[in-house]
C-alpha positions as CSV (number, residue, x, y, z in Angstrom):
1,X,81.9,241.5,11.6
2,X,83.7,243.9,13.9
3,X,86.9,246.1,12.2
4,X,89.5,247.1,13.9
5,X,90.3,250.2,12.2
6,X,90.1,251.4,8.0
7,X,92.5,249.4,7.2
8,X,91.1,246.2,8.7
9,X,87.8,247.6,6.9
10,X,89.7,247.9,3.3
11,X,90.4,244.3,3.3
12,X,87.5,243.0,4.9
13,X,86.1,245.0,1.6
14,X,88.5,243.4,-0.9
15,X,88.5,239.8,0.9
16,X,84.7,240.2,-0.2
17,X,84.7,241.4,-3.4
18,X,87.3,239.0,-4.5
19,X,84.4,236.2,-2.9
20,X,81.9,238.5,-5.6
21,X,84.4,237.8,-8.3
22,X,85.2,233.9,-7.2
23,X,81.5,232.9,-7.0
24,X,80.9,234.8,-10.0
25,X,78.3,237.3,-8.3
26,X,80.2,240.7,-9.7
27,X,78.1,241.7,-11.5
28,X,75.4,242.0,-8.7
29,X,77.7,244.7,-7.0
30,X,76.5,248.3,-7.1
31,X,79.3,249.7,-4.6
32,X,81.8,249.3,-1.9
33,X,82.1,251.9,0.9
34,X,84.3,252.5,4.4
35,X,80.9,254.5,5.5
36,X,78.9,250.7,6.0
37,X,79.6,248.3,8.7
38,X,80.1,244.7,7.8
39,X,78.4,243.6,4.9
40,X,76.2,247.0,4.4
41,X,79.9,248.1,3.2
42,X,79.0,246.4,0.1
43,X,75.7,248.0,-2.1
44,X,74.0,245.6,-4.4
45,X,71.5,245.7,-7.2
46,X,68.2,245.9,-6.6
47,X,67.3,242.1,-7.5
48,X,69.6,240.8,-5.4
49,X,67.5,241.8,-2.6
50,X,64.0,240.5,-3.8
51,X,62.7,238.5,-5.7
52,X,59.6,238.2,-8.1
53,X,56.8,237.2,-6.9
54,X,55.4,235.3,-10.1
55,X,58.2,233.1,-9.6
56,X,57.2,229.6,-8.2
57,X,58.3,228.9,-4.4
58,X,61.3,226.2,-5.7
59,X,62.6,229.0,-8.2
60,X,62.6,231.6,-5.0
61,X,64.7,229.0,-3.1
62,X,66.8,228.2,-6.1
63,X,67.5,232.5,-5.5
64,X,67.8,232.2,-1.3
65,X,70.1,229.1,-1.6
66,X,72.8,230.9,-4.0
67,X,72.1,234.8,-2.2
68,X,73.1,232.7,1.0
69,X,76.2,230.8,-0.8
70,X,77.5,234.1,-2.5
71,X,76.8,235.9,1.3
72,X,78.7,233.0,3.2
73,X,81.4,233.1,0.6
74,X,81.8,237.2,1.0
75,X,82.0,236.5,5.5
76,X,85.0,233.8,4.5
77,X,86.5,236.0,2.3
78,X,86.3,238.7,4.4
79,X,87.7,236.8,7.4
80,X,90.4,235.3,5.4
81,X,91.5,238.5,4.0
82,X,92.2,240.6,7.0
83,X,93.4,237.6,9.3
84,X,96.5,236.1,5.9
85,X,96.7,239.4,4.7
86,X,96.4,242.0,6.9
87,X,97.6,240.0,10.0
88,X,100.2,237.8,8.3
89,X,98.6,235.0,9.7
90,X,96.2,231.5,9.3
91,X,92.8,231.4,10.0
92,X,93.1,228.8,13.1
93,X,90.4,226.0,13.9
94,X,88.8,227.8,16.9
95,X,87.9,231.2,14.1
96,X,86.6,228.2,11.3
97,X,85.0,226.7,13.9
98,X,82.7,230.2,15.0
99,X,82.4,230.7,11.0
100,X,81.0,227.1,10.4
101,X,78.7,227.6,13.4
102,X,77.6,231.1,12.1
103,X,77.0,229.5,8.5
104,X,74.7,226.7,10.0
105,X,72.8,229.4,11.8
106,X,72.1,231.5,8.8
107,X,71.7,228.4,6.3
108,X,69.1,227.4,8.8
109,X,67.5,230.2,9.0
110,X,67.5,231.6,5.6
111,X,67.5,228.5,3.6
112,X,66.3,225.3,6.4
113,X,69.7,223.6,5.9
114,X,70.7,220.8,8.1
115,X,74.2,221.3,9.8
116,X,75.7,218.6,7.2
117,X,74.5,220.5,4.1
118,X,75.5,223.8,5.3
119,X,78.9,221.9,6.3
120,X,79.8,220.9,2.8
121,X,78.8,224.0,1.3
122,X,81.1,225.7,3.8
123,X,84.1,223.4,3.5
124,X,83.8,224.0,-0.5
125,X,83.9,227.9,-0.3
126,X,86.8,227.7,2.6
127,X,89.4,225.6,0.5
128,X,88.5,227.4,-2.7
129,X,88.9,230.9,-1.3
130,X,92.0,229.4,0.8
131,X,94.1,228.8,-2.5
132,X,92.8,232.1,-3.5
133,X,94.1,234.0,-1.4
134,X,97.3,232.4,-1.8
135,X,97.6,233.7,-5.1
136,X,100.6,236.7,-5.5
137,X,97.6,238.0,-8.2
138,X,94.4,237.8,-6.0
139,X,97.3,239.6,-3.3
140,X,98.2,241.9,-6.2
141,X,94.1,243.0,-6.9
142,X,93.6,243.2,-2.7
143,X,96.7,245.6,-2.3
144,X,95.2,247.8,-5.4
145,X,91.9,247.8,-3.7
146,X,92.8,248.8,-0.4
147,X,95.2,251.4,-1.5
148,X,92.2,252.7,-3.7
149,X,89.4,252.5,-0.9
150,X,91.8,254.7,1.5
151,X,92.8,257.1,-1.1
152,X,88.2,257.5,-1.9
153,X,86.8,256.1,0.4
154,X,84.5,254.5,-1.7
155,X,84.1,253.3,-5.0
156,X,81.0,252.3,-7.8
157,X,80.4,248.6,-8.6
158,X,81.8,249.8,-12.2
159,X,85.0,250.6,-10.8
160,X,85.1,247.4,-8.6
161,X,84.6,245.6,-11.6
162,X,87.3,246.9,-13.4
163,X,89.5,246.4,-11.0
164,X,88.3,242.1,-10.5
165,X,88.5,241.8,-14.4
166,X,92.4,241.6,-14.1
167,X,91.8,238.3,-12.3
168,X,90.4,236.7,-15.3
């Protein structure tokens, strides 16, 4: 994810914490920064990033499948946000189109999905985060989280938190 500027950074930010709050992965936020680039502007837990290794191999795929889901939920978000938002615009078949093939290539990758799973994974998280962002009160949580990012800069996984619960 390239940024134009902060302000394309702030709701590249919000588009993915609201995915956090969406896919009901909050809680695994530790903090948001304009100091990271793409998704290192997001800080999570430590056990979102490994695993245990007592668990048994289905269980640590169970964990990869929904890290990637919640991860390809956050690049949409992000996407979406800055391009209906930000840009006043609609996120046009040729941008869903480099999406979808970036999602295959990491659901490949990470989690040795076909093109077809990864496809209806993808179209699920794209129409639900499409009507989201359509929503004057997901609009109304992204305007107080950009205007809060520029005003710090950055800000803990508590006070992200507190700021998603008015969505619920």
């Amino acid at each position: 994810m390239k940024y134009r500027d902060e302000t394309d950074k702030c709701y590249g930010i919000a588009g993915m914490s609201i995915a956090l709050a969406i896919f009901e992965a909050e809680d695994l936020l530790s903090g948001v920064s304009l100091d990271g680039e793409g998704l290192d502007c997001l800080t999570f837990v430590p056990n979102y990033y490994s695993g245990s290794l007592s668990l048994s191999p289905s269980t640590v795929w169970q964990d990869v499948f929904q890290r990637y889901q919640v991860t390809l939920g956050m690049t949409i978000a992000d996407t979406m946000c800055r391009k209906m938002l930000l840009d006043k615009g609609n996120v046009d078949r040729k941008l869903r189109k480099k999406l979808l093939e970036a999602a295959c290539e990491e659901g490949k990758a990470s989690c040795q999905l076909d093109s077809d799973e990864v496809e209806r994974i993808f179209d699920k998280s794209f129409s639900y985060l499409l009507q989201a962002f359509k929503n004057n009160n997901v609009r109304s949580v992204i305007a107080d989280i950009v205007a809060t990012l520029r005003e710090r800069r950055s800000m803990s996984g508590c006070d992200m938190l507190e700021m998603l619960r008015t969505l619920q």
